[in-house]
C-alpha positions in Angstrom: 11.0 12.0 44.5 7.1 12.1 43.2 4.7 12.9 46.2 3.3 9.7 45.3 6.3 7.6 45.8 6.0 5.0 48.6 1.7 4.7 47.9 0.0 2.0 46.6 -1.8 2.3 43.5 -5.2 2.6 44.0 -8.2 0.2 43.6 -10.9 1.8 41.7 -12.8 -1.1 40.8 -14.6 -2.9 43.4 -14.1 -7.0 42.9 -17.4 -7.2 44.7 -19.3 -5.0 42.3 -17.7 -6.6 39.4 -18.1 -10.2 40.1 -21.5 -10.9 39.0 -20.8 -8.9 35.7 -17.4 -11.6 35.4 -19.3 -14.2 36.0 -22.6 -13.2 33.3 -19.1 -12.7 30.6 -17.9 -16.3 31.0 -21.3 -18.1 30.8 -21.6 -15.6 27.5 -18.4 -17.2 26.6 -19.0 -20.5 26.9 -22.4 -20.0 25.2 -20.4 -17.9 21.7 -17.5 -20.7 22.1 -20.6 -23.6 21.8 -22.1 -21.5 18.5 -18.8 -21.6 17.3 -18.3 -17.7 17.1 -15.4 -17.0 17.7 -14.6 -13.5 17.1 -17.2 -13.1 19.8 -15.5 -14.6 22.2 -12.5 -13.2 21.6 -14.2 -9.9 22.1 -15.4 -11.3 25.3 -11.9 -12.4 26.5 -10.8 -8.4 26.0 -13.9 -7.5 27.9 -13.6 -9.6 30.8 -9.7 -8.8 30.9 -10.8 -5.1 31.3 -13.6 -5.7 34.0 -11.0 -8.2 36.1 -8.1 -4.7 35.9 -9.0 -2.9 39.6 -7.2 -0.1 38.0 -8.9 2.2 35.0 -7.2 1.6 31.9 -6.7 5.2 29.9 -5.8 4.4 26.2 -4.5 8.0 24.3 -5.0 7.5 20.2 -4.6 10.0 17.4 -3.0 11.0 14.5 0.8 11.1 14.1 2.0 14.6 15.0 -0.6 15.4 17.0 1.5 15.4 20.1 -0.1 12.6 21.9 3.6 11.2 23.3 3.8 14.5 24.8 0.2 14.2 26.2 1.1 10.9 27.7 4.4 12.3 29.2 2.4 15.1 30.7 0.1 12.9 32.2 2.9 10.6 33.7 5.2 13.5 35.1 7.9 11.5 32.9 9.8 11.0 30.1 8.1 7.5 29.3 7.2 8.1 25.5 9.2 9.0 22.3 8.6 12.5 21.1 11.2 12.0 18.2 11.6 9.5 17.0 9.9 7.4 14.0 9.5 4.1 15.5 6.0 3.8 17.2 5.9 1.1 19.7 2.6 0.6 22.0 3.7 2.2 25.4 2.5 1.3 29.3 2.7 3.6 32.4 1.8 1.9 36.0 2.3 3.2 39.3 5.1 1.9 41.2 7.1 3.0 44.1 10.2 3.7 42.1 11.2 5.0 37.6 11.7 1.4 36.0 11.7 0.9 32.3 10.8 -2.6 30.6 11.0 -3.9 26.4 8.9 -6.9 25.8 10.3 -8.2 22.7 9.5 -11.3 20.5 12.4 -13.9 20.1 10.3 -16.2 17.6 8.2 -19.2 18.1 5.8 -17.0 19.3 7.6 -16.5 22.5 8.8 -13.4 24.5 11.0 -11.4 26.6 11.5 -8.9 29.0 14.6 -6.5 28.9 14.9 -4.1 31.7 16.2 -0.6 30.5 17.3 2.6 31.8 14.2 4.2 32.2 16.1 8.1 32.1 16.9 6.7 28.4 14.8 4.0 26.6 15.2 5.2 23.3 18.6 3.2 21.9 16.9 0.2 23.6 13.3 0.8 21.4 14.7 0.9 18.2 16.1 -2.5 18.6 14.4 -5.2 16.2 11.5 -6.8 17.8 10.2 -4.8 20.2 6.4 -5.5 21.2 5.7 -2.7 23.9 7.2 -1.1 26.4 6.2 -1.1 30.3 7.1 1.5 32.8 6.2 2.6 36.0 6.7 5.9 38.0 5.5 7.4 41.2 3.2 9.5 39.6 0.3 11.0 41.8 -2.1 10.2 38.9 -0.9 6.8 38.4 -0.9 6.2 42.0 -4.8 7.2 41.4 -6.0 3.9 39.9 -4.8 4.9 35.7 -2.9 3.2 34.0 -1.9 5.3 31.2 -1.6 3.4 27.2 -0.1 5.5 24.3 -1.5 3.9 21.0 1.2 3.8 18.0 0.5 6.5 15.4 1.4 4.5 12.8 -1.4 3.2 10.1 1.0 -0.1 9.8 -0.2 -0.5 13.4 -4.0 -0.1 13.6 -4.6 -3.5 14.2 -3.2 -3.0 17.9 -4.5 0.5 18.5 -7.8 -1.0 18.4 -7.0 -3.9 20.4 -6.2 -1.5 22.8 -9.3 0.6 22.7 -11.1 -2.7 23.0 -9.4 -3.5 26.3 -9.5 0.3 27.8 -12.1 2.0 30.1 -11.6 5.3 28.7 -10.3 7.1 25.0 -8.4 10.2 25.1 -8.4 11.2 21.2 -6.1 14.2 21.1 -6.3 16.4 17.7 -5.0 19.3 16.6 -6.3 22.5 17.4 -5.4 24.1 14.4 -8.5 22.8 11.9 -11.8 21.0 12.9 -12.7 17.7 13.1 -13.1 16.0 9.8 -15.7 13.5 8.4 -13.2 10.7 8.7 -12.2 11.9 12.3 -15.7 12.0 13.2 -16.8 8.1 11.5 -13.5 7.1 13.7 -15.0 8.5 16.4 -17.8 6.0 16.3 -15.8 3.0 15.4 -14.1 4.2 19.1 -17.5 4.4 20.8 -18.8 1.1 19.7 -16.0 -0.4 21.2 -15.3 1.8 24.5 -18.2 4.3 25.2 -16.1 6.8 27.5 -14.2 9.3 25.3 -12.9 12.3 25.8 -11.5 14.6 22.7 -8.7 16.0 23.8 -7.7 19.5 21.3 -4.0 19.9 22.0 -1.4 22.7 21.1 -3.4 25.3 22.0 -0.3 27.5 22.7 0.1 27.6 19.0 -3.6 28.7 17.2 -5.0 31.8 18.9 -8.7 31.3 17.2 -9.0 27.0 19.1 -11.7 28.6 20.8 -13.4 28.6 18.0 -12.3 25.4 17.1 -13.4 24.0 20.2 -17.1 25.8 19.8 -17.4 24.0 16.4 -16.0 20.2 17.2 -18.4 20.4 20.0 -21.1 21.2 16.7 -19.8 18.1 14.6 -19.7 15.9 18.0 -23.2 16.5 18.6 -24.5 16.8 15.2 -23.1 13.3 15.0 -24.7 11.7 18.2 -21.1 12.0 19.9 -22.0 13.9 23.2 -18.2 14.0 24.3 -16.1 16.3 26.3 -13.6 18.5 24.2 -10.8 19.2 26.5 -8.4 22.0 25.3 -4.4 21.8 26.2 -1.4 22.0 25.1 1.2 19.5 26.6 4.0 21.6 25.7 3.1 24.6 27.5 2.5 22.3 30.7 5.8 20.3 30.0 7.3 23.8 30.3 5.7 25.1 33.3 6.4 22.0 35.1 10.1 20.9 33.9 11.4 23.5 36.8 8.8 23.2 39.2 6.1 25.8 40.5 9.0 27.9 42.2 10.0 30.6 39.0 7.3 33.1 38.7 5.0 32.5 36.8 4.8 28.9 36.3 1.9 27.7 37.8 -0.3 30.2 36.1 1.8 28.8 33.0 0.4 25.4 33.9 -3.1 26.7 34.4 -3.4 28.0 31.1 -2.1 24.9 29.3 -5.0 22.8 30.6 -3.5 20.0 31.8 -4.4 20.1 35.4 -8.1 20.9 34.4 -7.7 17.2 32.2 -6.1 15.6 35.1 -9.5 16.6 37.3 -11.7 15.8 35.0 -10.2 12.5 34.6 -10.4 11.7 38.4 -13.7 13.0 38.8 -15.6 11.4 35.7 -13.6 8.4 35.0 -11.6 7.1 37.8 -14.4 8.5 40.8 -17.0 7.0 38.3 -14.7 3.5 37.4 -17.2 0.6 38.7 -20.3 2.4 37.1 -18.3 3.4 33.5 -17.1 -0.7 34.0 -20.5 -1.7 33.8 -22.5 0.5 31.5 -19.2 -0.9 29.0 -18.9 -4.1 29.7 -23.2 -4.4 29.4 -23.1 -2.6 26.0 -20.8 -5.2 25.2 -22.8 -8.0 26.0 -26.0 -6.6 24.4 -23.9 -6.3 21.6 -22.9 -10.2 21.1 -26.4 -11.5 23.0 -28.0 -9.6 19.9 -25.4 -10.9 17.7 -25.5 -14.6 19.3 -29.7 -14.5 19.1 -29.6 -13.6 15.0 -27.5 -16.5 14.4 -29.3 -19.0 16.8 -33.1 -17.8 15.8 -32.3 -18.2 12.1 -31.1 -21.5 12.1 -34.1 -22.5 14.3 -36.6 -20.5 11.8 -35.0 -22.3 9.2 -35.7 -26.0 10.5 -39.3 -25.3 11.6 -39.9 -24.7 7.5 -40.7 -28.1 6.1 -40.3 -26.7 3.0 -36.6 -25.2 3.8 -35.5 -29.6 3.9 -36.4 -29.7 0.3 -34.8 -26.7 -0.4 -31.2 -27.2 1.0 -31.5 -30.8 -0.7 -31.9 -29.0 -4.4 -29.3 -26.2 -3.1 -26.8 -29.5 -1.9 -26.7 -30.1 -5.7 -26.6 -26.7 -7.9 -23.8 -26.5 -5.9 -22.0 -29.3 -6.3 -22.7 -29.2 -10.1 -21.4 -25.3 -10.2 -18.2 -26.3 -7.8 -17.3 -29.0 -10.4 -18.3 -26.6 -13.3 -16.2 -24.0 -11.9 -13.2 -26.3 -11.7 -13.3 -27.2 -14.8 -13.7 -24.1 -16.3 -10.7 -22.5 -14.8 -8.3 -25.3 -14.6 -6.9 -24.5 -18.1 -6.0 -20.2 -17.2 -2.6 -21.1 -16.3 -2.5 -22.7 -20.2 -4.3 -19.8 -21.9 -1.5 -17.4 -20.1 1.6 -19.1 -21.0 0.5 -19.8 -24.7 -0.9 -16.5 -25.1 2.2 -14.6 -23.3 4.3 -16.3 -25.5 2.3 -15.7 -28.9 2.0 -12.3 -27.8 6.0 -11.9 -27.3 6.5 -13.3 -30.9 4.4 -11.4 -32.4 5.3 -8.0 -31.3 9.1 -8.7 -31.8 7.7 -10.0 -35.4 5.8 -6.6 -36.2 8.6 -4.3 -34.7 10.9 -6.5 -37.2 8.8 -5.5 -39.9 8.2 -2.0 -39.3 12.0 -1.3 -39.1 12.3 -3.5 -42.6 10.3 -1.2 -44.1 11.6 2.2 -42.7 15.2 0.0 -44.1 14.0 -0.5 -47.8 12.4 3.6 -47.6 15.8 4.6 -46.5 17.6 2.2 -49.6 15.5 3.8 -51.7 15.9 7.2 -50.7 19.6 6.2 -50.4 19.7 4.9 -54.4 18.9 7.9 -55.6 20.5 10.8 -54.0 24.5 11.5 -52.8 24.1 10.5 -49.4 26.6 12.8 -48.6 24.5 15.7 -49.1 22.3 16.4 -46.2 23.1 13.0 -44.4 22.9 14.6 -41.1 18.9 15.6 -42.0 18.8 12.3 -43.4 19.8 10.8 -39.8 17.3 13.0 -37.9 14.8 12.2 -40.2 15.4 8.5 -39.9 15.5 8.9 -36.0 11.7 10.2 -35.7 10.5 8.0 -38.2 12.2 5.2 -35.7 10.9 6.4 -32.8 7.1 7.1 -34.5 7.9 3.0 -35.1 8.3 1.6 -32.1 5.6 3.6 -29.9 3.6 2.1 -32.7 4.8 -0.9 -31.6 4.3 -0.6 -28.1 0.8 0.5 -28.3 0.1 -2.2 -30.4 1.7 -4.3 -27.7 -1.0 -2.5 -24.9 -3.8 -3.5 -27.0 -2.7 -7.2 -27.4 -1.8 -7.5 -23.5 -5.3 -6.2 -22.9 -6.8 -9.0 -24.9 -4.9 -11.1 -23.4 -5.8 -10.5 -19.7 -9.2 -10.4 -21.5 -9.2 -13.9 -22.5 -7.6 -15.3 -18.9 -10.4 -13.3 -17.5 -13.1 -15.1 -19.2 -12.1 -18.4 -17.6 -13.6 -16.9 -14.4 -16.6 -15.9 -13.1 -17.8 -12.0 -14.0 -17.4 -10.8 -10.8 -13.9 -9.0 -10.5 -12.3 -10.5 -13.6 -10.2 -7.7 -14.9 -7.3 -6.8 -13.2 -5.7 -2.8 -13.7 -3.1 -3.4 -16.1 0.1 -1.6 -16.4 0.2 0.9 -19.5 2.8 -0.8 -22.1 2.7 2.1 -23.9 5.8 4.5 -24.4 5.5 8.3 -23.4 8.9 9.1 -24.6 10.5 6.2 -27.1 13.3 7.9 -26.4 13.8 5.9 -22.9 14.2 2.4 -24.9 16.3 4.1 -27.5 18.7 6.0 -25.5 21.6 2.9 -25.4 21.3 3.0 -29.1 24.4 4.9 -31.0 23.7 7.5 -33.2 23.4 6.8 -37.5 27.5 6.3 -38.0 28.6 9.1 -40.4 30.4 8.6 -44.1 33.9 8.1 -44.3 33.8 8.3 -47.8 32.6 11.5 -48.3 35.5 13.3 -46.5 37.2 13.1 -50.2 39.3 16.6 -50.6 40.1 18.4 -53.5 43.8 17.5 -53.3 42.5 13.9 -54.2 40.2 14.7 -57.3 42.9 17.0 -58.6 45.4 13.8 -58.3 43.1 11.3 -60.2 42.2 14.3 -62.9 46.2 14.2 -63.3 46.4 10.3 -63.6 44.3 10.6 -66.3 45.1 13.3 -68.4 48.6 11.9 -68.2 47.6 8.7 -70.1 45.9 10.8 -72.8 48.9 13.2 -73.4 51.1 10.0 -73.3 48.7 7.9 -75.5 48.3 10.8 -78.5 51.6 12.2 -77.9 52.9 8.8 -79.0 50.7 8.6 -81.7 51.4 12.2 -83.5 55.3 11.7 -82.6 55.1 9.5 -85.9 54.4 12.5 -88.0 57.5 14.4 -86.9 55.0 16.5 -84.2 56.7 17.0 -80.5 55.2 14.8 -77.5 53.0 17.5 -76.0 51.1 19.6 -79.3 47.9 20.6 -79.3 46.0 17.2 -80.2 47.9 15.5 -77.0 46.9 18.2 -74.5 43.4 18.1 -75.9 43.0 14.4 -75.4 44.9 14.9 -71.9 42.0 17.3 -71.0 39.3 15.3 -72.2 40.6 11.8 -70.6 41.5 14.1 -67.3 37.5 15.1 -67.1 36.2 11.6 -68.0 38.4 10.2 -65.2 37.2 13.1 -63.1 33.5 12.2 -63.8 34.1 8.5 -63.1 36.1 9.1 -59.6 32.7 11.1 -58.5 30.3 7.9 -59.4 32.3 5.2 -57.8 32.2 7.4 -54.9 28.8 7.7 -55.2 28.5 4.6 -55.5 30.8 3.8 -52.4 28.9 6.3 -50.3 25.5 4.4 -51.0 27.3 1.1 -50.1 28.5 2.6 -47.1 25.3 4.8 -46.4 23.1 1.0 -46.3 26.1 -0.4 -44.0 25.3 2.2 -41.8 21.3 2.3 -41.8 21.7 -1.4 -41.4 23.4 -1.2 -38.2 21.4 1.5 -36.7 18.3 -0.8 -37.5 20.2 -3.7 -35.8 20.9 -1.7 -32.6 17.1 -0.6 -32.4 16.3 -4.0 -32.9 18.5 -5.4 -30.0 17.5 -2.9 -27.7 13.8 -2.6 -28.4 13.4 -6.1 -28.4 14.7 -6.0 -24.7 12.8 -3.4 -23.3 9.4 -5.1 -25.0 10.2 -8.4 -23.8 10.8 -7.1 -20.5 7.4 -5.2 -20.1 5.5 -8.4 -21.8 6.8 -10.4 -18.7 6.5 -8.0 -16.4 2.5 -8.0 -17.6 2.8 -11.6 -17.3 3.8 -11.9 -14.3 1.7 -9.5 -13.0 -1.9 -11.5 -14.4 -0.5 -14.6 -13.4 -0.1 -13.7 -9.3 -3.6 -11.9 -10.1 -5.2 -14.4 -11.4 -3.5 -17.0 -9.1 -5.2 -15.1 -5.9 -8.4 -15.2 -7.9 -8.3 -18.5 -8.8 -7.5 -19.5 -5.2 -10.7 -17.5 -4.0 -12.7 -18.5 -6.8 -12.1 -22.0 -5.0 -12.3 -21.6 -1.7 -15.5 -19.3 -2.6 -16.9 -22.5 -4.3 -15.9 -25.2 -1.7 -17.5 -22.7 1.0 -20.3 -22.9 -0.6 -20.8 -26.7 -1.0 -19.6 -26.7 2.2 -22.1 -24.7 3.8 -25.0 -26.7 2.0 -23.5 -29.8 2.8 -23.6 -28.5 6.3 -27.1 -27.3 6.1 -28.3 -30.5 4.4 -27.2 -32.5 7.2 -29.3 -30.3 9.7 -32.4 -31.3 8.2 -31.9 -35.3 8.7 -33.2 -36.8 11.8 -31.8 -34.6 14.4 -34.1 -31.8 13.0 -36.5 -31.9 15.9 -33.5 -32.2 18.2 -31.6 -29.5 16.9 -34.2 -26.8 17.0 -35.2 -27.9 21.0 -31.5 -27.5 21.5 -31.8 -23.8 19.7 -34.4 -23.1 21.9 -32.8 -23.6 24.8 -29.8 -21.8 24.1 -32.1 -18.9 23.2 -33.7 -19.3 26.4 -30.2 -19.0 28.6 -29.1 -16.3 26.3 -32.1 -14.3 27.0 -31.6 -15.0 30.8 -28.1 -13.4 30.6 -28.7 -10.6 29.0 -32.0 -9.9 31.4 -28.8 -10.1 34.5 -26.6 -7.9 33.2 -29.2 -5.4 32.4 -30.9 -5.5 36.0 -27.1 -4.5 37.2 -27.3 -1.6 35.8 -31.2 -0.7 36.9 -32.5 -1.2 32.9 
């Protein structure tokens, strides 16, 4: 059992000392919830929720794999956060007398649950679906100290409750790697952090690992300062001290192990400049924060006064009331019609390109007919065929590109039914890089059955017709007492056998064209079919994508213009009757807020 097990966790924060400062954020509150500012109350809600903690709240943020779960567990003396695993849950370590492990998870309605867990193995349980946090506490001598220690998720899906989180905490630990120094982004985090909690301490882990962080430390100290960032850089390495600590200080060398990883050096620092320090750090915060929204607060109040003592401002709204009624209703009208000039246009568009790709393969069709009619297509009909093939392809990334062009003109013309300001979306190129990705379902140019003629055939139909001439003149000159077969009937037999020779080879010819146009025909069909698809797919693709574009901008194109007739409507009705009203009422909240703000300074001596 810890050394701490069986204390109470401590209370760092005095209730005394922090009562006037809880009492200066609700007036604040009621005073921003009157302006109707909310997102400065709601910043004042976090703050007073941090002031009314006795304990200090310790958030650790970073960048994934930067070892801040190991960090965490260091801190703890326990296995409370995942060093494995890819889910990134926000995690919570308290003191308590005894290792307990809670999930708060969200069953819908926006209402929750809490699962107790095995706290020796949370993991299974974290990777269940709706997990919010998880909660443990440990008898941990540093928890047992007044810190209550939060590990931020590391995920960028989840920055929206990391900097809750630093909003609500006393202190930042913003652990980095100590392999590389700290970057221009790190650094303009770094003052997103301090505007929202001022105590931060950078934290340069793995240490164990990059023999020159020295020098890294040296030169984030540099960029800190150079920046107006006078924080601590604490060098560590959480592994080393996980190490030296898993078996206790009794092996040999251990403790100097621990020593040189850091950790215990953080720990002290941590008591004595955060939790030894806790009402005075609570107050400079939570005072910075209310400067903050009394400054905010006072612009907002003072203009609107400024603004009524003008006589000449009453005129002005008036005039303002009605340019912008007259542009709302302008600006209605002129986009109500985008949805029309879409469809129309999509659908022009689609018959058009399917019209030109028609054409373009009807003329590479009469070319081929041509070339066809006056050659054998047997000869060469392979070179033919590959030939035929680029001049397809050169067609239909013609095609396409002309189908970019139009779709450009097309958004073009939606786009002008809207005001100039973000009109064009980025549209998808329509163009082909390889045609060869629509054409690849398409089957090859067929080839010639007619041309396989062998010579077995044309000596056959020689035969048929040099018997006929034999037979015809043997007849003839059997008359005159000569034999069947002489000299005049094998003459004629040879001449009739090359003349039906001769007109064997045309009609095959012939055939072979016939056959040769069959086959381009069909090719051209295929391209067709499956061009057509894969253009008519893109087009809507495109038009889909403009209409959900131009649906989002037509929605804020409203809202844009009934905000503003709103706001003039609202302004206009300030500067009725209840104008000399209004601004004593201004004045008087200026008055209170000034008050509050002079209260919280004198707390701190300012």
């Amino acid at each position: 059992m810890s050394a701490a097990a069986g204390l109470e966790s401590a209370t760092v924060k005095h209730p005394d000392a922090m009562a006037p400062l809880i009492r200066i954020l609700d007036e604040l509150r009621e005073m921003t919830r009157a302006a109707g500012r909310d997102d400065l109350t709601g910043r004042l809600g976090m703050v007073r929720a941090r002031v009314g903690d006795p304990r200090v709240r310790l958030v650790v943020v970073g960048d994934p794999k930067n070892g801040m779960s190991t960090l965490v567990n260091g801190l703890v003396g326990a296995q409370v956060s995942a060093t494995d695993s890819a889910l990134s849950v926000p995690v919570i370590a308290e003191y308590g007398p005894r290792s307990t492990a809670t999930l708060v998870k969200s069953v819908g309605g926006g209402r929750t649950e809490r699962l107790p867990v095995d706290p020796l193995d949370p993991g299974p349980a974290l990777r269940a679906e709706g997990v919010i946090r998880a909660e443990f506490t440990e008898p941990s001598p540093l928890l047992a100290d007044g810190i209550v220690v939060m590990d931020a998720p590391g995920a960028p899906v989840d920055e929206h409750i990391t900097w809750s989180m630093i909003a609500a905490a006393d202190a930042v630990l913003y652990v980095v790697d100590a392999g590389s120094e700290l970057s221009a982004e790190q650094l303009g985090y770094l003052e997103r952090v301090r505007q929202l909690c001022p105590t931060v301490i950078c934290v340069l882990n793995k240490i164990d690992i990059y023999p020159h962080w020295a020098h890294i430390q040296q030169r984030d100290r540099e960029l800190l300062d150079g920046a107006g960032l006078s924080f601590a850089v604490a060098p560590v390495s959480a592994l080393l001290h996980r190490q030296a600590t898993s078996s206790g200080y009794q092996m040999a060398g251990n403790y100097q192990r621990d020593i040189e990883s850091g950790m215990p050096q953080l720990i002290d620092h941590l008591r004595d400049y955060v939790v030894a320090r806790a009402d005075s750090v609570a107050l400079e915060s939570a005072v910075r924060d209310i400067r903050l929204v009394s400054d905010h607060l006072a612009m907002t109040l003072h203009s609107e006064a400024e603004a009524l003592r003008d006589p000449r401002r009453k005129a002005q709204i008036t005039e303002q009331l009605g340019i912008a009624r007259d542009q709302a209703e302008q600006l209605r009208q002129r986009t109500a019609n985008w949805q029309v000039t879409l469809v129309d246009g999509s659908t022009e568009l689609m018959a058009d390109i399917e019209h030109d790709l028609r054409h373009r393969l009807r003329s590479l069709v009469r070319d081929a007919e041509a070339e066809i009619a006056q050659t054998d297509p047997a000869r060469g009909w392979k070179e033919f065929g590959t030939d035929l093939d680029a001049r397809i392809c050169e067609a239909v990334e013609e095609n396409f590109v002309m189908a970019h062009y139009r779709a450009v003109e097309l958004c073009e013309q939606v786009a002008s039914k809207f005001p100039a300001d973000n009109r064009t979306p980025a549209l998808a190129d329509l163009r082909l890089e390889n045609p060869g990705d629509a054409l690849g379902p398409v089957a090859p140019l067929e080839p010639l059955e007619s041309a396989k003629a062998g010579v077995t055939q044309q000596f056959l139909s020689g035969l048929r017709g040099s018997y006929g001439g034999i037979l015809m003149v043997g007849l003839a000159t059997s008359l005159l007492g000569m034999s069947l077969v002489n000299w005049y009937s094998a003459g004629a037999g040879v001449l009739l056998g090359v003349n039906a020779l001769w007109d064997d080879r045309k009609n095959r010819i012939v055939r072979r064209r016939a056959e040769a146009k069959v086959a381009v025909a069909r090719l051209m069909d295929d391209v067709i079919f499956q061009v057509s698809k894969e253009s008519r797919n893109r087009l809507r693709a495109m038009q889909r994508s403009l209409r959900d574009h131009f649906t989002e901008i037509a929605a804020e194109t409203m809202r844009t213009a009934d905000e503003a007739l709103r706001a003039a409507e609202e302004a206009s009705g300030k500067y009725g009757d209840r104008r000399e009203e209004r601004i004593a009422e201004l004045d008087s909240r200026l008055g209170k807020l000034r008050a509050v703000r002079d209260r919280a300074d004198q707390l701190i001596g300012a």
